[in-house]
N, C-alpha and C positions, 0 to 999 in steps of 0.2 A: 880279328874277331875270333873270338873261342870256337869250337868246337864245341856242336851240344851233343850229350852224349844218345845212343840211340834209342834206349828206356824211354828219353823225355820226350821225343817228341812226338809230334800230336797225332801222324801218319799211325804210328805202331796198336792206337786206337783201332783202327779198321779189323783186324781179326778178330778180335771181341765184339766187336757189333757183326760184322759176321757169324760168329757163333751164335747169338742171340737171334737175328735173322732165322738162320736155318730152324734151329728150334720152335718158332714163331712159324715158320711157313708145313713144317711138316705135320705140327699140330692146326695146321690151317687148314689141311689139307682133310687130316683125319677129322677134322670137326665139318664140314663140308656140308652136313645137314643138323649143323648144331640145336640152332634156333628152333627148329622144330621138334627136335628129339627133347630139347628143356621145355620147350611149351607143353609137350605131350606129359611130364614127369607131374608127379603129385610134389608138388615144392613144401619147403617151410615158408612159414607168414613172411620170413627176413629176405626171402630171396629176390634179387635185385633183378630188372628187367633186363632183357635179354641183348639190348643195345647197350648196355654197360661196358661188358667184358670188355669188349675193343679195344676201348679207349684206355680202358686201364692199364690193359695186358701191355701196350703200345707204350705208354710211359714207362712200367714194372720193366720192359727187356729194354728200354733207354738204358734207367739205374743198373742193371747189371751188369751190361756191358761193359757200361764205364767204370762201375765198380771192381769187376774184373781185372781190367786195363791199369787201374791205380793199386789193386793188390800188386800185380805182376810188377808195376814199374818201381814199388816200393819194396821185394823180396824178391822178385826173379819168379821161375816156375819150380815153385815146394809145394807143401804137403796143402798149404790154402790154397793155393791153385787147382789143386786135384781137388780137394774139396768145391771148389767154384764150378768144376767142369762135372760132376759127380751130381749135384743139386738140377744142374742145367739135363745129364741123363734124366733124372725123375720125375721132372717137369715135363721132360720131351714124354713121358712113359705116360704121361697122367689122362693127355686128352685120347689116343688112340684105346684106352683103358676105359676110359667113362663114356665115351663117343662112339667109337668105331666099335667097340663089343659089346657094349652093353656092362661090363665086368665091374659096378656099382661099388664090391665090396672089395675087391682087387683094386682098384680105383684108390677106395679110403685106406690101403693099406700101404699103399706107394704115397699117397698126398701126406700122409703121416710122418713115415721116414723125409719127406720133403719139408717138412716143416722141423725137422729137426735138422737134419743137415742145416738149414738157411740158417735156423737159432746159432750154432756151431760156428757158423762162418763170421756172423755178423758180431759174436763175440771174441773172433780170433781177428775179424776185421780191425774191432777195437782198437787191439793194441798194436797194430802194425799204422791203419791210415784211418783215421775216425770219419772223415769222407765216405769214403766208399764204407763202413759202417751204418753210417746214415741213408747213404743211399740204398741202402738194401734195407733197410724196417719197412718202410712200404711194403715192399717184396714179401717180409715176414708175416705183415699185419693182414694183408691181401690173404697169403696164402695159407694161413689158420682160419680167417673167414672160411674161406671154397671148403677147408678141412670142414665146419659147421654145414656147410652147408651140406656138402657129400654125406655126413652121416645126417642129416635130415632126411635126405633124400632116401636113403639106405634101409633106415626107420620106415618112412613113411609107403617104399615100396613092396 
């Protein structure tokens, strides 16, 4: 019986959803009184109810985890890896940003750069595994919304 080699298999998964985890829990943490600090905000018409995010966010850090996982096991750790863990800093930066400080415009100015790192990734994903490509447009399309929605907010405050 071969020898699979350590890239492939499935276990090597696990630090990647790891990372996604921890990013998830600490802006879990910094959103703590989210629900009420958005109910409190003057919204755009477009803004999705507050029971949304969850669900979404819960799928969006599935896809990049594994997205991650299938960069890494298709190139090793380069320069889209750094990019993948780079995207995941800004992300972490965004709810302590919006949530915990109040910091609206600091907020749209990181969510920004966050949407372009992802653009970047999901094009350099491209050509390396069209997979984790895929799986990250959610991720991109998600998080140009929240970008809409943050300067709504931004505007309307």
């Amino acid at each position: 019986m071969p020898l699979v080699p350590p890239a492939r298999q499935w276990w090597t998964l696990i630090p990647f959803l790891v990372a996604v985890v921890a990013v998830a829990g600490v802006g879990g943490l910094a959103a703590s009184s989210a629900q009420a600090t958005y109910r409190a905000l003057e919204l755009p018409v477009f803004a999705p109810p507050p029971w949304l995010f969850g669900p979404v966010w819960s799928v969006l850090y599935l896809f990049i985890g594994v997205a991650g996982w299938l960069l890494w096991r298709a190139g090793g750790w380069d320069g889209v890896l750094w990019l993948w863990a780079g995207q995941l800093v800004l992300n972490l930066a965004w709810t302590p940003l919006f949530f915990g400080a109040d910091q609206y415009v600091l907020a749209l100015v990181d969510i920004v750069a966050l949407d372009v790192a992802v653009a970047v990734l999901v094009a350099l994903a491209w050509r390396r595994v069209r997979a984790a490509a895929w799986l990250l447009v959610p991720y991109l399309a998600w998080t140009c919304f929240a970008t809409a929605l943050n300067a709504g907010i931004v505007v309307l405050d």
